[in-house]
C-alpha positions, 0 to 999 in steps of 0.5 A: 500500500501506498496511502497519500494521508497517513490519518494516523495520530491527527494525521500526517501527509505523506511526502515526508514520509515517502523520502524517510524510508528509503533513509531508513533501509539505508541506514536501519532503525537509528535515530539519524535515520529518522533525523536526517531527512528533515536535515536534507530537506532544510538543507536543500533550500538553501540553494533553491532561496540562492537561485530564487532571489537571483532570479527576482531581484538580483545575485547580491538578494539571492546570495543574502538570503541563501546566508540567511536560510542557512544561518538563521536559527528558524530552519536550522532548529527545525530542520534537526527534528524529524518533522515533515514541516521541513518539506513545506520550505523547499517544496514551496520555495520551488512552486513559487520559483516555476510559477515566477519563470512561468510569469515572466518567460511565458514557456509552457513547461515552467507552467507546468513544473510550476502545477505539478510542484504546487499540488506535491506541495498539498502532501507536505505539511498541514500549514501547505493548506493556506498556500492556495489562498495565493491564486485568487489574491495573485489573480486580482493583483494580475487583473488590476496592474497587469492585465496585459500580463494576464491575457497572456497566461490564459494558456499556461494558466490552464497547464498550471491547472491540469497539472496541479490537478493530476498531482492533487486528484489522489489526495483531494479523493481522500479527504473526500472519503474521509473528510475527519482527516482533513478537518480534525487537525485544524478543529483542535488548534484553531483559535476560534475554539480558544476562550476569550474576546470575539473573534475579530479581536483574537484575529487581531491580537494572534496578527500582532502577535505574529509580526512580532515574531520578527524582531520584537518577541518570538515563540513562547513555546521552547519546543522549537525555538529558544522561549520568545527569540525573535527570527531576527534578534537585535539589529539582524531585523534591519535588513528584513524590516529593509526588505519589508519596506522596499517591497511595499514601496514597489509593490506593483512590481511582480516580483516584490507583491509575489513574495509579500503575497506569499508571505501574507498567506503562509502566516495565516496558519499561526494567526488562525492557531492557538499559541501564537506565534509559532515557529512550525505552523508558520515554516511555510513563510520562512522562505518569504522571510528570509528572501525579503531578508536578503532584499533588504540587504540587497538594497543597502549593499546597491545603495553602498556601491554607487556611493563608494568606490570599494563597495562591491568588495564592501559587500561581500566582506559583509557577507563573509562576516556576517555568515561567520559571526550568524553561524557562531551565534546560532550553533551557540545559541542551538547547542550551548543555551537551547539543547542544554534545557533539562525539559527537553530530555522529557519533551523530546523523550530522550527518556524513553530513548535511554529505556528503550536501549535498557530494553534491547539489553535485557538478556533474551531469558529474561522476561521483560515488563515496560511501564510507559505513559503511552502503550507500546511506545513507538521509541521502544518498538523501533529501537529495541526489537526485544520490545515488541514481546514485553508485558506493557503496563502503565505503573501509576495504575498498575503493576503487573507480575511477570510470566516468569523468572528471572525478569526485568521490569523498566519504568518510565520517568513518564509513569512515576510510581507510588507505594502501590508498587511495593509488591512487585519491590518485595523479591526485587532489586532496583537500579535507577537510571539518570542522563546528566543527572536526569532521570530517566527511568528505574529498572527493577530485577528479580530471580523469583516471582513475587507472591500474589496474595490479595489482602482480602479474597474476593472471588468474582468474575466480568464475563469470561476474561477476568476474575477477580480474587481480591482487593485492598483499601486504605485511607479514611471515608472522610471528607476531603481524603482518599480512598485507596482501592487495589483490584487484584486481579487474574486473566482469562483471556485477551481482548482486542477491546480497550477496557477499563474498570470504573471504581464508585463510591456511591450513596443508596441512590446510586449518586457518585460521590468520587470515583477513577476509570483506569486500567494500567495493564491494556487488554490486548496484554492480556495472556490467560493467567496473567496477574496484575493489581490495578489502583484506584484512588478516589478523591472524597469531596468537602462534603459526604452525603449522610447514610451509607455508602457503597464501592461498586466495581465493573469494566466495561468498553470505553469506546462504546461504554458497554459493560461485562457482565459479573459472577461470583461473589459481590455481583449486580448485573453489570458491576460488584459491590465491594465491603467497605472497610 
């Protein structure tokens, strides 16, 4: 299969994808393989942003704005993450290069390059999706000052057109059959769902938020950027604020409203989000920037050259040094302050890449358990084959008892314990791990398996996959305490289902008065005679209702809520009561 739309986690469009894996079976399941191809495609932009600028407005422009591309700390942050953000930059840089040739030189196969690269930019990123707002504003702007332009495009118009189609078809179907994917991604970071003024407001405040991002105030989010630089800080603004300031006042040159018209359109994806500004949704204007960048520098190093006889030379020691000294600042900026924040280790899950390899160590004897916040972590799966056959749990919720001995259970920083895991701690020896002093992960050993005894026996049954042989409760039914609640627990089968157990306390009308849903040993684990002890805490409110109370158990399916029947001791139909302490 060859899908253009990978729904998947939000959905992702395909290209990048396509150019990782040839990467991967070059290279294998290494973290380069996965990193390096959004280096190329960042990389390969800066020759693209050479021959573009030159080709609107001059080599001095094109070779400015070629330095900036591959100085600047934007492209050079992003373009270390394996992101498929990084194909929008090149992809479109190429589009807008074709369709300017196609402009200006009237031969049918730049309209067409210009098409089919304007529809393969569609497969790039979710930002792409703006882009298309460029050909009516460009229309109207043609019709208005250029008309005599116009006219003459009416053919290669329509070349662009069949192109763009033949190359988009496959992905436009798509979203047709399944129009959540084209959707879903943008109803979750629009602004309009945000809380707050009214929209045109908010509209507002995200606009000058984002124009702020360039010399003013830049990204809060650390994630991809150091916290709040701007694209250019101190006086590297200059020349883009230049730039600016050149196209406005040439603005019925095509080449200067193009590159403005351009820029005004990919920057409606992080003023239409929430978290403005934000350096990923607004990559697709990186290439616009860093060209009005170098017009500007452009424009001053003309305006030196007529006025001083050295100027040419003037010019290109500039250049050099100003190349020199930007890469100095940004690899600084990039290794010495940004990459030296200790969130990053847990944002970028470098965590998870530490337990992973742990994993892949674990000798083949061993039976091996994962705790992980996310199950069957895709870090795991990819870099530690061993993985792949490991009891998956989650330790906040669960803790579950190896299939044999000896084992080795690693737990995530991403799932920190609590006493609740003390059993699993009472035939075991434990061994932290921490990077640079971070903590990673704790990695638990036995040569036994651990007794199973709950407290209290309990004997029921939830349809025909579990039984319950006991339970546990601590804490104190009084306001504002908690209750303590462990379901000890045994498999009878798998289950393809995504279950959960809902532990209640309730009054004798059925009112909840506090409760947890949690399952931390996912069903389809589940292997018969599998043994876990699922945790429940239930916070109690200010105040308790008079009367007695009841704790009822039952599992049940959390997509479509339907619950197991239950057997044995305790049983109600669909739910257990449990005896209060």
């Amino acid at each position: 299969r060859t899908p253009v739309f990978f729904s998947s986690y939000t959905g992702h469009e395909a290209l990048f994808h396509y150019t990782l894996a040839p990467i991967l079976a070059l290279l294998g399941p290494t973290t380069l393989a996965l990193r390096l191809p959004g280096a190329l495609w960042s990389a390969a932009l800066v020759p693209v942003i050479a021959l573009l600028g030159a080709r609107l407005w001059g080599w001095r422009s094109g070779l400015a704005a070629a330095l900036a591309v591959a100085c600047g700390s934007w492209l050079v942050h992003v373009g270390r993450i394996g992101f498929r953000a990084n194909t929008l930059p090149l992809v479109s840089a190429l589009a807008i290069l074709f369709l300017y040739m196609a402009l200006t030189r009237q031969r049918q196969r730049d309209w067409l390059l210009s098409g089919a690269i304007f529809g393969l930019s569609l497969y790039t990123y979710l930002a792409v999706r703006a882009l298309p707002l460029l050909a009516p504003l460009l229309l109207i702007y043609l019709a208005i000052w250029h008309r005599p332009l116009l006219r003459r495009s009416g053919r290669g118009l329509l070349l662009f057109t069949i192109a763009l189609l033949v190359v988009a078809t496959p992905l436009i179907v798509h979203m047709v059959r399944v129009p959540s994917d084209l959707f879903a991604r943008v109803e979750q970071i629009s602004v309009v769902d945000t809380a707050g003024d009214s929209w045109p407001l908010l509209v507002g405040r995200q606009a000058l938020a984002t124009l702020g991002m360039f010399g003013v105030r830049g990204a809060a989010n650390g994630f991809f950027n150091l916290p709040l630089r701007p694209v250019f800080p101190g006086i590297a603004v200059l020349p883009f604020y230049a730039g600016v300031l050149v196209a406005l006042w040439r603005w019925r040159s095509l080449s200067h409203a193009l590159i403005l018209l351009w820029l005004g359109v990919m920057l409606l994806p992080t003023i239409l989000a929430a978290d403005a500004p934000h350096w990923l949704r607004a990559i697709g204007a990186a290439p616009a920037t860093y060209l009005l960048w170098g017009l500007g520098f452009g424009a001053i190093w003309q305006w030196i050259e007529r006025r001083w006889r050295w100027g040419a030379a003037a010019g290109l020691l500039a250049v050099a040094v100003c190349g020199l000294w930007w890469t100095q600042a940004t690899a600084r900026e990039y290794f010495g302050v940004w990459a030296q924040r200790p969130e990053l280790y847990y944002e970028y899950m470098q965590y998870a890449t530490d337990a992973a390899r742990a994993a892949e160590e674990t000798p083949a004897d061993q039976a091996l358990l994962i705790s992980e916040d996310y199950y069957r972590h895709a870090t795991y799966l990819f870099l530690a084959p061993r993985s792949r056959s490991a009891q998956w749990f989650d330790a906040r919720h669960a803790i579950v008892w190896p299939r044999s001995a000896p084992w080795t259970a690693i737990v995530s920083a991403s799932t920190p314990t609590t006493a609740d895991i003390q059993p699993l701690l009472a035939t075991a020896r434990g061994e932290p791990y921490a990077s640079s002093g971070l903590y990673a992960y704790m990695k638990l050993q036995g040569d036994a398996i651990p007794l199973f005894e709950p407290p209290t026996p309990f004997q029921s049954r939830f349809g025909t996959i579990l039984d319950l042989a006991g339970f546990a409760t601590s804490g104190a039914i009084q306001s504002d305490q908690t209750l303590h609640v462990q379901l000890f627990c045994r498999a009878l089968a798998s289950s393809e289902h995504e279950l959960r157990f809902f532990v209640h306390l309730e009054d004798t009308q059925g009112q909840v008065i506090a409760q947890q849903d949690a399952l931390g040993y996912d069903a389809r684990e589940w292997q018969p005679g599998d043994q876990f002890i699922s945790f429940h805490d239930l916070k109690l409110p200010p105040a308790l209702p008079e009367g007695p109370l009841r704790l009822v158990v039952g599992l049940y399916d959390a997509v479509n809520g339907t619950r197991y029947p239950v057997s044995g001791a305790g049983a109600h139909g669909d739910f257990i009561e449990l005896p209060l302490p």
